[in-house]
C-alpha positions in Angstrom: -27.7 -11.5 0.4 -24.8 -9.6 1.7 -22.7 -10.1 -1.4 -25.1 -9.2 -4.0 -26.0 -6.3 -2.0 -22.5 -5.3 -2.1 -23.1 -5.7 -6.0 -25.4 -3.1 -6.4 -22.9 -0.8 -3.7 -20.3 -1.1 -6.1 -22.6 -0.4 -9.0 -23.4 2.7 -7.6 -20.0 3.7 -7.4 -19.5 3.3 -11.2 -21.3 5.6 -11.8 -20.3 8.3 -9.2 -17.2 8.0 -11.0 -18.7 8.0 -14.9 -19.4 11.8 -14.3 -16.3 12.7 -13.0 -14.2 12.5 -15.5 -16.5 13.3 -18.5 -16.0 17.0 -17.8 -11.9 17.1 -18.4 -12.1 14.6 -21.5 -14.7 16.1 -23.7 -14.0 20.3 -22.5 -11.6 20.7 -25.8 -14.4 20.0 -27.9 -17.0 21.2 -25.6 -15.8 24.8 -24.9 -15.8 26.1 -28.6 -19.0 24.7 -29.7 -20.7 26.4 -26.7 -18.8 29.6 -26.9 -16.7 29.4 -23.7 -13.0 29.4 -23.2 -11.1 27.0 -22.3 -10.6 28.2 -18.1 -14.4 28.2 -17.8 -14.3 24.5 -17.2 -12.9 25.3 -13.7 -16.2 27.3 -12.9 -18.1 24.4 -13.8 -15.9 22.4 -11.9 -16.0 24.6 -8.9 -19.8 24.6 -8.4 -19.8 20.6 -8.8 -17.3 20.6 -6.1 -19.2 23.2 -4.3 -22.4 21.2 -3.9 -20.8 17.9 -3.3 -19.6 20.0 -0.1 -23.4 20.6 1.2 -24.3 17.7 0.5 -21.6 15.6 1.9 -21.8 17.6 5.3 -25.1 17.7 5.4 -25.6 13.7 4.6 -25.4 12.6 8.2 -28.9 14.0 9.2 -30.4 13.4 5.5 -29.0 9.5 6.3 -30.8 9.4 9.6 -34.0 11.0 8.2 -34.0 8.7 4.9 -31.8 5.9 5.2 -29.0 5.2 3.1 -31.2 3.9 0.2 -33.5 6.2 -0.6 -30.3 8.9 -0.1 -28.4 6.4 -3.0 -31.7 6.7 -5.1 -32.4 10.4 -4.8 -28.7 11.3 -5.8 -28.5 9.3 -9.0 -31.9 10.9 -10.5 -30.2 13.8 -9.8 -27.1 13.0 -11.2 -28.6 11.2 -14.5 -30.8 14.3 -14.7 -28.3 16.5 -14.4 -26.3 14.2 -16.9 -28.8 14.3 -19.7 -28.9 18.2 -19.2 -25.3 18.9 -20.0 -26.5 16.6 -23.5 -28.7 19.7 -23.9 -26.8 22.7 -22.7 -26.7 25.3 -25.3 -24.3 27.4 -23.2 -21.8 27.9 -20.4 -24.7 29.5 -18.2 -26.8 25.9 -18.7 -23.4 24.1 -17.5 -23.1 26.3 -14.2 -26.8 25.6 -13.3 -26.3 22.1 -14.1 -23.5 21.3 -12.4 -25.4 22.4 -8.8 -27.7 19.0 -9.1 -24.8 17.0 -10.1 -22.7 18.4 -7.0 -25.4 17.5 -5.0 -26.2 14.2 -5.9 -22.6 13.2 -6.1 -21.6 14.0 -2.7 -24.6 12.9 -0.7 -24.2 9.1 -2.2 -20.4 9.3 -1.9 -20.8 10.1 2.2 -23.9 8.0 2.1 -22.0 4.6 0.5 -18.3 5.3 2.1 -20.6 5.5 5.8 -21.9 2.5 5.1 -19.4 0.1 3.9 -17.1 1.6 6.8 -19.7 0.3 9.2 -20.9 -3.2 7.8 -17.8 -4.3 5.9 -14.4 -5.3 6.1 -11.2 -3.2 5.6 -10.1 -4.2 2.1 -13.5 -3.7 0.8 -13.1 0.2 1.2 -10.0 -0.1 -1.3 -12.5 -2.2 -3.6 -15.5 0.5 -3.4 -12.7 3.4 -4.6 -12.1 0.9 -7.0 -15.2 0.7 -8.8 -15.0 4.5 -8.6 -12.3 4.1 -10.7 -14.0 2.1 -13.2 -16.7 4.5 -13.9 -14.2 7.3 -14.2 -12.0 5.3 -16.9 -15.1 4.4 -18.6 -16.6 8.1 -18.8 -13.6 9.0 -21.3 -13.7 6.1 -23.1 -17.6 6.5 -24.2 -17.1 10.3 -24.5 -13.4 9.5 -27.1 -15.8 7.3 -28.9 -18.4 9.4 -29.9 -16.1 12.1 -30.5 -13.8 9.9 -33.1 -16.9 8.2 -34.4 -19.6 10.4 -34.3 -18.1 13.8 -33.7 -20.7 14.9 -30.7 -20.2 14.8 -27.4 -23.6 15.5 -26.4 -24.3 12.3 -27.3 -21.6 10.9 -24.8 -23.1 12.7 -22.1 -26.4 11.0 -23.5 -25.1 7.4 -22.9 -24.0 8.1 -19.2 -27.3 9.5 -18.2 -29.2 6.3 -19.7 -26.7 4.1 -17.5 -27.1 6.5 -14.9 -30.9 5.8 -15.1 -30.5 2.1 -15.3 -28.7 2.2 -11.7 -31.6 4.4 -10.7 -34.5 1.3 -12.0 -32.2 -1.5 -10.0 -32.0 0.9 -7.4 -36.1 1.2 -6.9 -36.4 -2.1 -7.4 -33.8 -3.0 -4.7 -35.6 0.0 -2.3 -37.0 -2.7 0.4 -33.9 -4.6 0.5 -32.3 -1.4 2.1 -35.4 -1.0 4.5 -35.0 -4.4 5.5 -31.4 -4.2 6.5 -31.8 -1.0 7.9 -34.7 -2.1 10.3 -32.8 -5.3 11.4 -29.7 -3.0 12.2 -32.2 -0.7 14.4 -33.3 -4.3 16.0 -29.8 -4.9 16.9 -28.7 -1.8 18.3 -28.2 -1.8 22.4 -31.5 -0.3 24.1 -29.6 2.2 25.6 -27.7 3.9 22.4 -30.4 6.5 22.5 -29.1 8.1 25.8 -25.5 7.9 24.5 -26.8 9.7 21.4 -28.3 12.5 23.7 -24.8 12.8 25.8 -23.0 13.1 22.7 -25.1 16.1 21.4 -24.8 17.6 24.6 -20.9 17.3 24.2 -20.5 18.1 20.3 -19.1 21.8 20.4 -16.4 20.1 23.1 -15.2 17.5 20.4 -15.4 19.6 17.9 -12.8 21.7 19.7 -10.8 19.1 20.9 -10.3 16.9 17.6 -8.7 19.9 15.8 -6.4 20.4 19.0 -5.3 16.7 18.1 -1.8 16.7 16.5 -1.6 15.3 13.6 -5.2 16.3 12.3 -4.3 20.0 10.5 -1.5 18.4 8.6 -3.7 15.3 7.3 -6.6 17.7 6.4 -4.0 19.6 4.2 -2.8 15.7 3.0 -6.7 15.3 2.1 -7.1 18.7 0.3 -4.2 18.4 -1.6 -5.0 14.8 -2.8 -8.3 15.2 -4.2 -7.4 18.7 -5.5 -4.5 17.0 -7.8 -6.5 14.0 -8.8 -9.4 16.6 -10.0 -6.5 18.4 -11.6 -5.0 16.1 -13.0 -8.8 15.0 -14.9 -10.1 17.9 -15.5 -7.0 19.5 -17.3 -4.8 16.4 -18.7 -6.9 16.5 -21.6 -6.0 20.6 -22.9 -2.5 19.8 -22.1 -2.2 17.2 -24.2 -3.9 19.1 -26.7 -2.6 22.4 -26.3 0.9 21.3 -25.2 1.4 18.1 -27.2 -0.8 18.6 -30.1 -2.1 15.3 -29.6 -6.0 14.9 -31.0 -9.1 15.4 -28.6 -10.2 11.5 -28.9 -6.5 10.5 -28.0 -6.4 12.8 -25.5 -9.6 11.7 -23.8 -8.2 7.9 -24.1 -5.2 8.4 -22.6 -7.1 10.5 -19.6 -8.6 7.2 -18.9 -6.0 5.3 -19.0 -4.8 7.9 -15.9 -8.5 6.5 -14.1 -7.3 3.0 -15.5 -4.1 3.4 -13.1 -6.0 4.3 -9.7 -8.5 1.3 -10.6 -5.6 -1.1 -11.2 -3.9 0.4 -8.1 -6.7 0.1 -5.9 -8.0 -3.4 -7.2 -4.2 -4.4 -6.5 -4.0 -2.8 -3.0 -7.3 -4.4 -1.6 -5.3 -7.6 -1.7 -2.0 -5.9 -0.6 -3.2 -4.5 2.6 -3.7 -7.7 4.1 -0.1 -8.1 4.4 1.2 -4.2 4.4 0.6 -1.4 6.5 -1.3 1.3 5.2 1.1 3.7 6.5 3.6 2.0 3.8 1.0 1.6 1.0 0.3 5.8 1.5 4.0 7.0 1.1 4.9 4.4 -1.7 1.9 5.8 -3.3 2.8 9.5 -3.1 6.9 8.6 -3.7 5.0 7.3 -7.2 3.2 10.3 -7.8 5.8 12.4 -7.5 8.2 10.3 -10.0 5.0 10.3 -12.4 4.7 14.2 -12.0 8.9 14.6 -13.0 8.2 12.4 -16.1 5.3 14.8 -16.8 6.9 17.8 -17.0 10.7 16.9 -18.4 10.7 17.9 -22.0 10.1 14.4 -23.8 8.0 13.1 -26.2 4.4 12.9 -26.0 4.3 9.0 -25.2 6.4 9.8 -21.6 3.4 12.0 -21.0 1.3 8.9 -21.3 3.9 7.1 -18.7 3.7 10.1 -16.9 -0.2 10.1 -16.3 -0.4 6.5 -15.5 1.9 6.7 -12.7 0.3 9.2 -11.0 -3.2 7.4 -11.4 -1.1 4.5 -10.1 0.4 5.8 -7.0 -3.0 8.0 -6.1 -4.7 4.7 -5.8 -3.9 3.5 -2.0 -3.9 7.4 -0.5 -7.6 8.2 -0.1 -8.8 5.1 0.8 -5.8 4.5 3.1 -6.1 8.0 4.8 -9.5 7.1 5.3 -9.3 3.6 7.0 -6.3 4.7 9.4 -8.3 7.5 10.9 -9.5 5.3 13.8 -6.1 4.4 14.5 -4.5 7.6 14.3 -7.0 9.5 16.1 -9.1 7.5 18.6 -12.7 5.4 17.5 -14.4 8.1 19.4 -13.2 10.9 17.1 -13.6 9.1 13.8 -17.0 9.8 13.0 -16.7 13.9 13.3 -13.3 13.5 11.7 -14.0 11.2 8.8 -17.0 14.1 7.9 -14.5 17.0 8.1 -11.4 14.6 6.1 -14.0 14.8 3.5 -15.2 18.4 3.4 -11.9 19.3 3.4 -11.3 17.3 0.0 -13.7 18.4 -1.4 -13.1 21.9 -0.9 -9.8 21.1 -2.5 -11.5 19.8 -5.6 -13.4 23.2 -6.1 -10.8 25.3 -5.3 -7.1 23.7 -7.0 -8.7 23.7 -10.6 -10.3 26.7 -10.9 -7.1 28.0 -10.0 -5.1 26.2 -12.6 -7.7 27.2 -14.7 -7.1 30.3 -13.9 -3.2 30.2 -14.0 -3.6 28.3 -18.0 -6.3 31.3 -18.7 -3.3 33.6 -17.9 -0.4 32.1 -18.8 0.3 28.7 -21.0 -1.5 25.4 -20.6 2.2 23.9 -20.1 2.7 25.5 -16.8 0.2 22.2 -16.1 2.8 19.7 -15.3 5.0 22.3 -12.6 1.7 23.2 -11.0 1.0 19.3 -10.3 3.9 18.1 -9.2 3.8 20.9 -6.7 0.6 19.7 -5.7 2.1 15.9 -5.2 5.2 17.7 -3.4 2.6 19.5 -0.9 0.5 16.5 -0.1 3.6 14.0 -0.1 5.3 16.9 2.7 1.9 16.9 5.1 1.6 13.2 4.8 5.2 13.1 6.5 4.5 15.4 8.9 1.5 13.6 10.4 4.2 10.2 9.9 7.0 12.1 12.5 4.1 13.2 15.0 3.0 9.5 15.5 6.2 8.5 15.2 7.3 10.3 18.0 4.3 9.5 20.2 4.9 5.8 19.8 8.5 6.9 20.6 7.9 8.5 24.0 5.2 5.7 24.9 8.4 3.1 24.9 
């Protein structure tokens, strides 16, 4: 039972990542036809971000309250409703309102499924779930390039994710009392006296909130986490209009080679699940970002448009081990009895660097060129690699003066 119900957990993950990188890969064919421009995708963007933020820090109560199940069913209505919307959406105002639900949804099933594979499986299975993340987001540009080349829509791309998305949603029902089952035999095997530990710890909560952020170490991986998740949403959302605006490539090849990017951290992350039985995390994260960054320098030195290609994979290839890895060595880095408050805040804090680095490069293209794109994200890689290191020399040193 355990494996096909990690199955249907990785099928849920596709499809938290099909939406995510529709947005970027269709927006040069969207934005005309709805009589935007092309900057407004980071509004869009910035209230999808915005509501994943509720949501995610507000998914710890709604989990206790509804179980992780119903919370995984819930948030793909809303995202396949949301989904078939956008299908619909006769203008910019229709995308803003939309893009609250699919926030929403996207965020609570994100905290929802990262929780729970954190607490009933192993290690290299985390790399795996990002994983499948990965295939949903290189899928999303390829069924959006297709019906642009072949059909010359992309409502109708956003048509074919929501009917997937409402598949998930029919195995997901149907699968309902398999999560009930599991969650009631988990309750059976929980120590009688967890109940008073729970009170203690409520009675303590301002206290560890106050001491984790005195921790060293935990305000330079925060900035680690906004500055990752803020270039990978970059890097989707806006890949597209440079090629298009900077290389004069077409909007279907722009949208392919955008996936091939989500095709790099899929790779990279199927690949590092295996790796990380044998290397350090701590390794795995600063290869990763020494990769970004060489990916980034490709992007923006004046060759031709096939380096750009190179350029993008890379840094979908060295993306791949940071997140999950962040995520796994926060026990280790800060104490089991901090990991639960911090793992919450490590992905607020991403979050809120996915709705506020694009809007801004939005804003900065808006103003300026679209081929000030490349310089703005390999500062980003520069800032995250940087605040990586730092929390690196802190532990380094503590292990140092423990000898």
């Amino acid at each position: 039972m355990a494996t096909w119900f990690l199955i249907i957990i990785y099928l849920a993950f596709i499809s938290l990542g099909l939406p995510d990188s529709l947005l970027g890969s269709a927006w040069p064919v969207i934005w005309p036809d709805i009589g935007s421009s092309v900057g407004s995708a980071g509004i869009v963007s910035m209230v999808i971000a915005g509501g994943t933020i509720v949501s995610s820090l507000a998914s710890g109560s709604m989990i206790q309250r509804l179980g992780t199940g119903r919370i995984t069913l819930f948030s793909c209505i809303l995202t396949a409703g949301a989904l078939l919307g956008f299908s619909m959406a006769p203008s910019m105002a229709w995308f803003v309102v939309l893009a609250i639900p699919l926030g929403l949804g996207a965020g609570a099933v994100d905290a929802a499924l990262n929780l729970y594979v954190a607490e009933n499986y192993k290690a290299h299975h985390m790399n795996w779930l990002h994983c499948f993340w990965g295939v949903g987001a290189t899928m999303g540009p390829l069924i959006m390039s297709s019906y642009i080349a072949d059909h010359n829509t992309w409502r109708s791309g956003y048509t074919a994710v929501s009917v997937i998305q409402f598949s998930l949603v029919i195995i997901l029902l149907i699968t309902l009392p398999i999560w009930k089952r599991l969650a009631a035999m988990r309750e059976l095997q929980q120590p009688q006296n967890e109940s008073n530990v729970v009170t203690d710890s409520r009675q303590q909560e301002q206290t560890v909130i106050t001491s984790i952020f005195r921790i060293r170490g935990v305000k330079p991986t925060l900035t680690a986490f906004l500055f990752y998740c803020g270039v990978e949403s970059t890097v989707g959302l806006w890949g597209a209009s440079y090629l298009v605006g900077a290389k004069n490539i077409s909007a279907d090849t722009a949208a392919v080679w955008i996936s091939l990017y989500y095709g790099g951290i899929t790779l990279g992350r199927l690949i590092t699940g295996f790796i990380t039985l044998k290397v350090a995390n701590r390794l795995l994260i600063r290869y990763g970002q020494l990769i970004t960054i060489l990916g980034g320098i490709i992007l923006m030195l004046p060759l031709t448009p096939s380096f750009s290609l190179l350029g993008f994979m890379l840094i979908g290839l060295g993306l791949a081990p940071i997140y999950p890895g962040l995520l796994h060595e926060t026990p280790a880095r800060f104490g089991k009895e901090h990991s639960a408050k911090l793992m919450g805040y490590q992905m607020a804090v991403a979050y809120t660097g996915t709705t506020l680095l694009p809007p801004m490069v939005g804003l900065i293209a808006s103003q300026t060129s679209i081929g000030l794109f490349p310089s703005v994200v390999l500062a980003f890689l520069i800032f995250m690699w940087l605040s990586a290191e730092k929390v690196n020399r802190i532990l380094y040193k503590q292990v140092k003066a423990g000898m």
